[in-house]
SEPA-106443 format. One line per field, with one value per atom (N, C-alpha, C, CB): x, y, z. Coordinates in steps of 0.02 Angstrom, whole numbers. Glycine has a CB too. Example, Ala and Ser with C-alpha at 12.3 -4.5 7.8 and 13.67 -1.06 7.14 Angstrom:
2
east: c(660|615|660|565|642|684|645|704)
north: c(-284|-225|-165|-224|-112|-53|2|-30)
up: c(390|390|390|452|354|357|394|286)
***
This chain:
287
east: c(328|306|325|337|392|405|363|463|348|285|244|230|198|134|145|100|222|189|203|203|193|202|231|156|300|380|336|465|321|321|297|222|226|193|237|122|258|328|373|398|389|433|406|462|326|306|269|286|283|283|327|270|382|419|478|442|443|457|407|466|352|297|312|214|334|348|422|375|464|525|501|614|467|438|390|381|349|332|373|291|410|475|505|573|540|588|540|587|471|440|447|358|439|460|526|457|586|648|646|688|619|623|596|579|554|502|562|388|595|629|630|594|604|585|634|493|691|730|714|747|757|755|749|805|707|710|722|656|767|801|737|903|748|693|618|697|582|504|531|431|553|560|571|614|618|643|567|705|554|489|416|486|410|371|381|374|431|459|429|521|454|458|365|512|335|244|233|212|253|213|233|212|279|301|267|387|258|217|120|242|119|52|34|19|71|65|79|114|138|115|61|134|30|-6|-87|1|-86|-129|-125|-120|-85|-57|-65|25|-59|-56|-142|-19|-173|-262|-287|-289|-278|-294|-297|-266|-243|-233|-258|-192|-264|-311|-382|-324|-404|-468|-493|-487|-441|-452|-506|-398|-548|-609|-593|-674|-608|-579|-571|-624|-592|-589|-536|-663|-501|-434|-372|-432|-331|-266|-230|-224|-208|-130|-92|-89|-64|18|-1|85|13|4|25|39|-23|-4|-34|84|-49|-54|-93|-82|-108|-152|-182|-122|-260|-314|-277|-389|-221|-204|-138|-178|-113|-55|-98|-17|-154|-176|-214|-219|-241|-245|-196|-246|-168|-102|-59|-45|-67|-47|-66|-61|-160|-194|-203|-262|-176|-182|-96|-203|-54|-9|-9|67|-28|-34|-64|-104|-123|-174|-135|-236|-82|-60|-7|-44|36|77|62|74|-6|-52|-62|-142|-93|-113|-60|-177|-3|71|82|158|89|117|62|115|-8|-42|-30|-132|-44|-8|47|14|104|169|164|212|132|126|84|137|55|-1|72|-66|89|145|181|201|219|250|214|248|151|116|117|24|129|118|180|106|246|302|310|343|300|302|256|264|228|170|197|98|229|272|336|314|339|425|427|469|378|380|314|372|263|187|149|201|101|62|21|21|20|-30|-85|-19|-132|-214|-211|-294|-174|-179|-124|-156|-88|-35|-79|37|-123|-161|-210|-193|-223|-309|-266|-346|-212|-194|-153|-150|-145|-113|-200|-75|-244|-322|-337|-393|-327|-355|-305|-378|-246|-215|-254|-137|-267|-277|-343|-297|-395|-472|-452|-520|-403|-394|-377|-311|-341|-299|-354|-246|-402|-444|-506|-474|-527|-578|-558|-620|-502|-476|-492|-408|-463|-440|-504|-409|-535|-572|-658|-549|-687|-759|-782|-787|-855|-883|-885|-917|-821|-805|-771|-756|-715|-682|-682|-721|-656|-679|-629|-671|-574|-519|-561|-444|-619|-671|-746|-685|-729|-792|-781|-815|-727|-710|-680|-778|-666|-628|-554|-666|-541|-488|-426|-478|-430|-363|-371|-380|-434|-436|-412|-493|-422|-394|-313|-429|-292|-205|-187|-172|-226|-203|-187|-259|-237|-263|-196|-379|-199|-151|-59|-168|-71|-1|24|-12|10|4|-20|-26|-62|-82|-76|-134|-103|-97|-2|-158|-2|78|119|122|127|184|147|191|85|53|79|-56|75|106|191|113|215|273|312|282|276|260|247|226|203|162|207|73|270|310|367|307|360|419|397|447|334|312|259|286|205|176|109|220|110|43|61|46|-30|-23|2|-65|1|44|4|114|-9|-65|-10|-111|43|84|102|111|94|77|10|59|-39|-89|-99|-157|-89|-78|-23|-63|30|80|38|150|-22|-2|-89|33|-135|-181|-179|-202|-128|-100|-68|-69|-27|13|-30|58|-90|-143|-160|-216|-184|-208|-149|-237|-105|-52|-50|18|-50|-36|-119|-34|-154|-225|-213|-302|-191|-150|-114|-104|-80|-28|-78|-2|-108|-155|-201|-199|-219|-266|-243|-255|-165|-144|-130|-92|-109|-127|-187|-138|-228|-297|-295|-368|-270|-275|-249|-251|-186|-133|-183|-60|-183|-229|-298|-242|-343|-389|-421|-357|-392|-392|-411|-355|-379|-365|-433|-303|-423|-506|-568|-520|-568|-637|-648|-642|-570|-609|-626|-584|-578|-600|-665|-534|-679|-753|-728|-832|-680|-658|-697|-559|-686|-715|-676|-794|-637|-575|-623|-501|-579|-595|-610|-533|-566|-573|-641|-507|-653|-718|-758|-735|-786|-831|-855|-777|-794|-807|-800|-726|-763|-759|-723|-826|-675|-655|-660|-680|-699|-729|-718|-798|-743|-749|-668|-795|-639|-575|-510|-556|-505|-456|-475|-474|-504|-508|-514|-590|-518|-516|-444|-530|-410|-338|-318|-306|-320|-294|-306|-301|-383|-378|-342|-461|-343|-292|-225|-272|-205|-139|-129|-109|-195|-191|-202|-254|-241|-253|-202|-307|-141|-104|-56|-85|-35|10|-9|42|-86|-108|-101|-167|-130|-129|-69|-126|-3|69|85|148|57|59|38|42|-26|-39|-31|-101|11|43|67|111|105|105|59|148|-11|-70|-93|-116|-36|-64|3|-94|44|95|153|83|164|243|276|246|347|393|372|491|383|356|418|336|478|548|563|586|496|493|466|446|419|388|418|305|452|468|485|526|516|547|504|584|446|393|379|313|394|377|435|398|481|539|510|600|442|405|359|373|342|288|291|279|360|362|341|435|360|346|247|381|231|182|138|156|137|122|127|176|183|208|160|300|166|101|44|72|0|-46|-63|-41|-10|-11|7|34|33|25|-50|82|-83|-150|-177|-181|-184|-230|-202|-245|-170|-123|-178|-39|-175|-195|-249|-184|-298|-370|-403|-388|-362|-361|-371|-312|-338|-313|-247|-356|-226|-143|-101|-123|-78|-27|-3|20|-34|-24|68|-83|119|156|164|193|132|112|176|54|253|273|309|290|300|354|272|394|238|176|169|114|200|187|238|163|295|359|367|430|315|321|278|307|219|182|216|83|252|257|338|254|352|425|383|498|321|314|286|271|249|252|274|241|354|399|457|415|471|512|469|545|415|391|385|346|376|392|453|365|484|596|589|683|586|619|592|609|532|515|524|474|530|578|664|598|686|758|732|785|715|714|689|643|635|630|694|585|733|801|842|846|869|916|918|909|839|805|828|721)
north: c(118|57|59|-5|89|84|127|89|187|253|203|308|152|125|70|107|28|4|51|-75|109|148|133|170|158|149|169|221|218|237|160|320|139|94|28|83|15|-56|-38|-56|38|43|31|108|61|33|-9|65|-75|-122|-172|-128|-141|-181|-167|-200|-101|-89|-113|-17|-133|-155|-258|-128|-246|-325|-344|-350|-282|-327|-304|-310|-268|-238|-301|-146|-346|-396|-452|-409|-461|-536|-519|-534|-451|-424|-474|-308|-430|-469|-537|-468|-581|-660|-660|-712|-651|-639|-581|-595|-557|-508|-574|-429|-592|-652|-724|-683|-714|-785|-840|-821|-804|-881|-886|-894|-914|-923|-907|-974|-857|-817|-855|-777|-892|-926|-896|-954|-907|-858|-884|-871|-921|-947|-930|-1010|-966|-920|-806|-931|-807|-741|-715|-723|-716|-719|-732|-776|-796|-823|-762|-857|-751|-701|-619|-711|-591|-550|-524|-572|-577|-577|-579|-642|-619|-635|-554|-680|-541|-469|-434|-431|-415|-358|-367|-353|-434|-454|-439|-528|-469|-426|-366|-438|-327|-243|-224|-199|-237|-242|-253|-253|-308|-320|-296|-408|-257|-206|-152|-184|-133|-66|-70|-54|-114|-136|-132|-205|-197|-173|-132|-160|-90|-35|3|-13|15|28|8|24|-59|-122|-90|-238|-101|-65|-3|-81|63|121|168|136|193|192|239|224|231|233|309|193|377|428|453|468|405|414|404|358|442|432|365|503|329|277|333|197|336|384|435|339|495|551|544|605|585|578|504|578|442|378|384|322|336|336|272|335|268|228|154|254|136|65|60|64|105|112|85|201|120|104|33|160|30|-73|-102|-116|-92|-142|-132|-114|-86|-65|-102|-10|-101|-119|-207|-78|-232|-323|-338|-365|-284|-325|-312|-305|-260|-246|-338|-168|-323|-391|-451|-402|-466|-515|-534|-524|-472|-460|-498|-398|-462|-463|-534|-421|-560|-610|-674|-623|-654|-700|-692|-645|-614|-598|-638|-496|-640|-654|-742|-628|-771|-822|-883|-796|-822|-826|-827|-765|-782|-809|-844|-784|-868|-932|-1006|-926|-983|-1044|-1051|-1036|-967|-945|-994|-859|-986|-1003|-1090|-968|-1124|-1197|-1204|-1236|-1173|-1192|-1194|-1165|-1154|-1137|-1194|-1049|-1224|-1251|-1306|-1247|-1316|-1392|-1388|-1396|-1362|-1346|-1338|-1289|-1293|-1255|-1288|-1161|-1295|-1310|-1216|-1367|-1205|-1161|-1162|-1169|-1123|-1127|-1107|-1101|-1098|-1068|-984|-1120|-977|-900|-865|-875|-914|-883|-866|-941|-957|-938|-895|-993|-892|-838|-766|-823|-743|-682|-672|-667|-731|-740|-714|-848|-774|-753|-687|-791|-654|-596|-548|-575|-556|-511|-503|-542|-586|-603|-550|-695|-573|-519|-456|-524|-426|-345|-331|-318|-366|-350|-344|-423|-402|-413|-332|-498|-324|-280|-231|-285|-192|-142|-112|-157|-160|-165|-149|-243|-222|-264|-270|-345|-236|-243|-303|-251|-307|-266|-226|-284|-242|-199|-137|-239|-147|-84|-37|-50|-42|-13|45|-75|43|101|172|88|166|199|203|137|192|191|224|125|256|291|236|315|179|144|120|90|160|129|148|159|207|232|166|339|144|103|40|100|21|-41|-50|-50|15|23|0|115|71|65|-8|98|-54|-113|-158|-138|-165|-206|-200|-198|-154|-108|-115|-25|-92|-87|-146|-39|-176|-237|-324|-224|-331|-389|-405|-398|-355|-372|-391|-292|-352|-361|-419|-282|-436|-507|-580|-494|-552|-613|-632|-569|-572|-577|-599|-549|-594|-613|-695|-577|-720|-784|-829|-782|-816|-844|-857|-844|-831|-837|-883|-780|-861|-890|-936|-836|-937|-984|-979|-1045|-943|-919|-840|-967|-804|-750|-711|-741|-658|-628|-577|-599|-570|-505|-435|-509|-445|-407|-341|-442|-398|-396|-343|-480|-381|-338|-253|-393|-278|-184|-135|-175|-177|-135|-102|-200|-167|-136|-103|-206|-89|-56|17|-73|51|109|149|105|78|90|108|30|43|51|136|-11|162|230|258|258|263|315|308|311|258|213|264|111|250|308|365|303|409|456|486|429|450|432|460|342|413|413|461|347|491|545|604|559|619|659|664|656|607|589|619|524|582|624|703|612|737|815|850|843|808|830|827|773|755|743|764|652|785|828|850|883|894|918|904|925|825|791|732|780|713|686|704|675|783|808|809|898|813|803|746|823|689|634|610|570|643|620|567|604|542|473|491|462|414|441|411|425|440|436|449|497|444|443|512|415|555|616|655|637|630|664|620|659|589|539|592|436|608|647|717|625|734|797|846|818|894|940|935|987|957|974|931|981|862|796|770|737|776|729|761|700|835|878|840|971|845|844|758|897|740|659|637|625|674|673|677|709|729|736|708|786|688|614|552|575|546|478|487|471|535|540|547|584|592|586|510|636|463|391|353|362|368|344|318|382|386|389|383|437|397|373|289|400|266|171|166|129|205|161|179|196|244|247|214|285|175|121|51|122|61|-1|-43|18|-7|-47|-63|-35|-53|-69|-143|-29|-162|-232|-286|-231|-254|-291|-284|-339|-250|-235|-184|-221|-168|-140|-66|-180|3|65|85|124|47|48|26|-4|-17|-43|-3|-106|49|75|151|59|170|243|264|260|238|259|281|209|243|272|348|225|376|447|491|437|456|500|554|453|513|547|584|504|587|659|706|690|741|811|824|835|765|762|771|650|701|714|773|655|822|857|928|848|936|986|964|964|882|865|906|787|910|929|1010|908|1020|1103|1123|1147|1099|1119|1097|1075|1054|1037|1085|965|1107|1157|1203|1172|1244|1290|1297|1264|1261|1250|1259|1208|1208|1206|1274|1163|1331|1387|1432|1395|1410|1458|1489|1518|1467|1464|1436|1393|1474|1422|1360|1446|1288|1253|1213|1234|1183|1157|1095|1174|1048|997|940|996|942|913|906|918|941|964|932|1078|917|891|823|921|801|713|693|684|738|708|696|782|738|732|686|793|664|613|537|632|523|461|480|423|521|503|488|611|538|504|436|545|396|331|284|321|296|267|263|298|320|311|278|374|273|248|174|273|170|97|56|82|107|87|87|181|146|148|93|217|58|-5|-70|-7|-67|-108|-141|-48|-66|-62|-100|39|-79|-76|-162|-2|-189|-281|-289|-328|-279|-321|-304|-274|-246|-233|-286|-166|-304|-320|-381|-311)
up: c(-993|-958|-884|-991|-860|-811|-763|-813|-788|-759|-729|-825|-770|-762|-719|-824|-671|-645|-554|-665|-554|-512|-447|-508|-465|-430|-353|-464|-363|-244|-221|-194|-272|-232|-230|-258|-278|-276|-213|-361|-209|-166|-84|-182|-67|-6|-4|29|-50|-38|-7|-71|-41|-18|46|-72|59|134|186|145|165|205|219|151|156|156|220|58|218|248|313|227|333|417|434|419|380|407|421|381|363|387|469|316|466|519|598|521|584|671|691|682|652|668|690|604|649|673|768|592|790|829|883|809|869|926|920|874|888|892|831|949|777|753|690|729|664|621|555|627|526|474|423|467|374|298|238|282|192|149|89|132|52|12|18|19|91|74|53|194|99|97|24|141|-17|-69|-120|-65|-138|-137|-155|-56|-68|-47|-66|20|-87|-110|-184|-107|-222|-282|-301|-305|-270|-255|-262|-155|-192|-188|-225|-134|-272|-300|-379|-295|-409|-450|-437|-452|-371|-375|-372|-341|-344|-359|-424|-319|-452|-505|-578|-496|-546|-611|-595|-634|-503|-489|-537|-426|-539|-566|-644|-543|-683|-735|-771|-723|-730|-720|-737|-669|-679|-693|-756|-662|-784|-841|-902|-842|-881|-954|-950|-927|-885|-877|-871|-839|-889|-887|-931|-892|-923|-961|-1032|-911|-1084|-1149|-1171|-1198|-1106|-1142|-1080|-1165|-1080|-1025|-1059|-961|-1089|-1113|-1071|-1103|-1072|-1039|-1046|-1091|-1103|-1126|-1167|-1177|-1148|-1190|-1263|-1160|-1292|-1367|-1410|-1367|-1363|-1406|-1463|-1371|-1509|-1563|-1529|-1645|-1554|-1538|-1562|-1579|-1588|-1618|-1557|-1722|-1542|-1501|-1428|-1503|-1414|-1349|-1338|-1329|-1393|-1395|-1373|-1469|-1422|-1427|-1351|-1504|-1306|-1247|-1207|-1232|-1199|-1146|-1143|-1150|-1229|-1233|-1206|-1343|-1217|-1185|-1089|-1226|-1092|-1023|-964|-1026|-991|-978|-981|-1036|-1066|-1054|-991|-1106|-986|-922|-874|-896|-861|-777|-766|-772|-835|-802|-804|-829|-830|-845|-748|-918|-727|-654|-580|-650|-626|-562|-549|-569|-629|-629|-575|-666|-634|-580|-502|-591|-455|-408|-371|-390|-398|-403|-401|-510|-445|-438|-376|-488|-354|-328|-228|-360|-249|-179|-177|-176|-248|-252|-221|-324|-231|-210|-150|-232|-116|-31|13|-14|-31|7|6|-17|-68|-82|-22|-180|-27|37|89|38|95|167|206|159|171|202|216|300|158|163|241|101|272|317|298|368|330|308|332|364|364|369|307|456|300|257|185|244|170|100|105|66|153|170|139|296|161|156|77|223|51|-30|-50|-67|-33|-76|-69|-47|-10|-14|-48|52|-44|-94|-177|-100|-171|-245|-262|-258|-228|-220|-219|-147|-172|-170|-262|-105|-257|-352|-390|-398|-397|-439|-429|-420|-369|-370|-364|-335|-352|-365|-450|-343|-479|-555|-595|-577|-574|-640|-653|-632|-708|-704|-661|-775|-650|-624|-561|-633|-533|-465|-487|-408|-508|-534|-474|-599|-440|-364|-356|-292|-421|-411|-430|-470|-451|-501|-445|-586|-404|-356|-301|-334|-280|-195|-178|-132|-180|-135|-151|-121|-204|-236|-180|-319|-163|-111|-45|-68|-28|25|15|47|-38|-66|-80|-131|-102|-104|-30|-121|12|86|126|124|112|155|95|152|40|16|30|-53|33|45|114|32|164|219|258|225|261|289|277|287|198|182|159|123|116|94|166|54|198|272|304|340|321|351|289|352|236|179|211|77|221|246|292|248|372|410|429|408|375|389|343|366|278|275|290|252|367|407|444|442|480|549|538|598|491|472|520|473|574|631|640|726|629|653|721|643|729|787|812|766|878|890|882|990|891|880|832|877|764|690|680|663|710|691|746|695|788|813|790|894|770|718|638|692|621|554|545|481|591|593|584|639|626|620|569|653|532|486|413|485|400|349|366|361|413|415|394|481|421|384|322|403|260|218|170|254|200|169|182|200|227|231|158|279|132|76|23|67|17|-59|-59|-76|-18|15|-26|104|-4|-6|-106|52|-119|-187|-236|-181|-197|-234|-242|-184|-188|-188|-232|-138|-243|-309|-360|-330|-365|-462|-471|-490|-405|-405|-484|-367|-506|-568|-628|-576|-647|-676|-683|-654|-595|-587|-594|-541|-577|-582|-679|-535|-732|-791|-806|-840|-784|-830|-783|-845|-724|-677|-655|-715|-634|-590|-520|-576|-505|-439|-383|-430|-365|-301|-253|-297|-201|-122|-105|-72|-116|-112|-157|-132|-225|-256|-210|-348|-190|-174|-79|-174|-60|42|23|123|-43|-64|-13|-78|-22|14|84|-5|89|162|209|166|188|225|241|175|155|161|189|89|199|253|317|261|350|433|436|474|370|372|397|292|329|350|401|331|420|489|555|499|535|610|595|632|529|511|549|422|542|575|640|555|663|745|779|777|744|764|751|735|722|691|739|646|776|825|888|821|909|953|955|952|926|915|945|827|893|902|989|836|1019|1090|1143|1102|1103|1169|1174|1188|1109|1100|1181|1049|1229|1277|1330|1297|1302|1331|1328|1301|1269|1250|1261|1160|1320|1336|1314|1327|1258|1223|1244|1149|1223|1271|1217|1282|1248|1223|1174|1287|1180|1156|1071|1206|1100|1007|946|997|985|936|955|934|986|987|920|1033|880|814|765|783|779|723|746|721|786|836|794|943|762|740|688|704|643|582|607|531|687|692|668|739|695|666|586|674|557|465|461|419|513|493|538|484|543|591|526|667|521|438|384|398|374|321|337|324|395|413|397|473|438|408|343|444|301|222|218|161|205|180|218|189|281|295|265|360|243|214|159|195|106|51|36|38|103|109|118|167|170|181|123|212|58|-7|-11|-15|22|25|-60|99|-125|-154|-135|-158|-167|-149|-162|-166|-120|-152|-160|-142|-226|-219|-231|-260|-233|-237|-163|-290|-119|-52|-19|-33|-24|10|2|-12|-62|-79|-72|-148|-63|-68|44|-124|68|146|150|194|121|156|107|148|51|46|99|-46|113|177|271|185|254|326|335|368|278|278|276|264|226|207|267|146|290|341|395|361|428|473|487|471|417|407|398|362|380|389|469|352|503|567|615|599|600|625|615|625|555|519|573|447|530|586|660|608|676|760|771|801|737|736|728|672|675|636|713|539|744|780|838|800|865|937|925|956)
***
């Protein structure tokens, strides 16, 4: 159970989530222990019961757990569902409370709804969109964007232009991630015929894809003081070039026909995301 609700992504979530609280605190605006807390617990339930979805809805000549029997995987996929929809629930409540206490703003609920939509069409017939090429885009944009803006907007309660040139960059790195994902399970996809991001641009397309993701990545966070902010704030994300730069050259490595090493490759791109998003993190909290 714990496999399925997939630890990396809980985990950059909820590094995405505290890099959004941190910016309000950085601009001035008094730290609230409760929404935060609140907001925490929201997002980690909706990734979750993403992750979960998925699984309810996984198409029937797809194992869940190796080995199951056809009564084992029922009985899997009704409690799964019941989970999901206990978790999506829950923060449905989770949003009545904040609103009761705190006062929901409209950007705050706009970005709860759209979490809610990303979950749903990722997941769930007739979008099923994890099954269509867009599923890595949909991780990316939930992960990376909406979660840390949820975070964000229950601090501050108004968006931040700030916010959004931080986390444009970050979503690309964040697809970056899952990209690199696909290449691994490759294999796996081409039997069961899923259709990821990667089968969908195929080889050819999704290498040099990669690799502009990352060149735009760090470009963005460079002109960051184009739009008025100090170049001091974002140097730290610069600490993960060299990582992602090594990412780059293994995938061409590979792409080349090089032995691929696929755990020293996923284990560098969820660190160059993960740390990128700590060291910015850090650097709001310090300021």
């Amino acid at each position: 159970m714990l496999r399925l609700t997939r630890p990396p992504h809980l985990l950059l979530a909820a590094l995405t989530y505290l890099l959004g609280v941190s910016i309000p605190a950085y601009v001035g605006v008094p730290f609230r222990f409760l929404p935060f807390i609140l907001g925490f617990v929201g997002i980690l339930l909706a990734q979750i019961s993403m992750a979960f979805l998925r699984e309810v809805f996984r198409p029937h000549n797809e194992p869940i757990v190796a080995g199951e029997t056809p009564k084992q995987k029922e009985t899997l996929r009704n409690n799964l569902l019941y989970m999901s929809v206990g978790m999506l629930a829950t923060t449905a409540v989770i949003a009545f409370i904040v609103h009761l206490n705190f006062t929901l703003t409209l950007p705050a609920f706009l970005f709860l709804l759209s979490s809610l939509v990303l979950v749903l069409a990722y997941s769930i017939p007739p979008f099923h969109l994890v099954n269509r090429g867009f599923g890595e885009l949909i991780l990316a944009a939930h992960i990376a964007y909406v979660i840390p803006s949820i975070g964000f907007l229950f601090q501050s309660g108004e968006n931040s232009r700030l916010l959004t040139i931080i986390l444009i960059p970050l979503t690309a790195l964040a697809l970056t991630y899952f990209l690199i994902i696909n290449f691994i399970t490759f294999p796996e996809d081409q039997k069961y015929e899923r259709g990821t991001l990667l089968r969908r641009l195929t080889w050819e397309r999704a290498t040099p894809l990669h690799h502009g993701l990352i060149a735009f990545t760090y470009l963005m966070f460079a002109l960051v003081p184009l739009f008025g902010y100090s170049f001091n704030l974002i140097v730290p994300a610069f600490l993960t070039l060299p990582f992602a730069i090594f990412q780059i050259f293994q995938l061409r490595a590979i792409a080349n026909g090089n032995p691929p090493n696929w755990k020293l490759l996923s284990s560098t791109a969820l660190a160059v995301f993960g740390l990128t998003t700590y060291f910015l993190t850090l650097t709001f909290w310090l300021r």
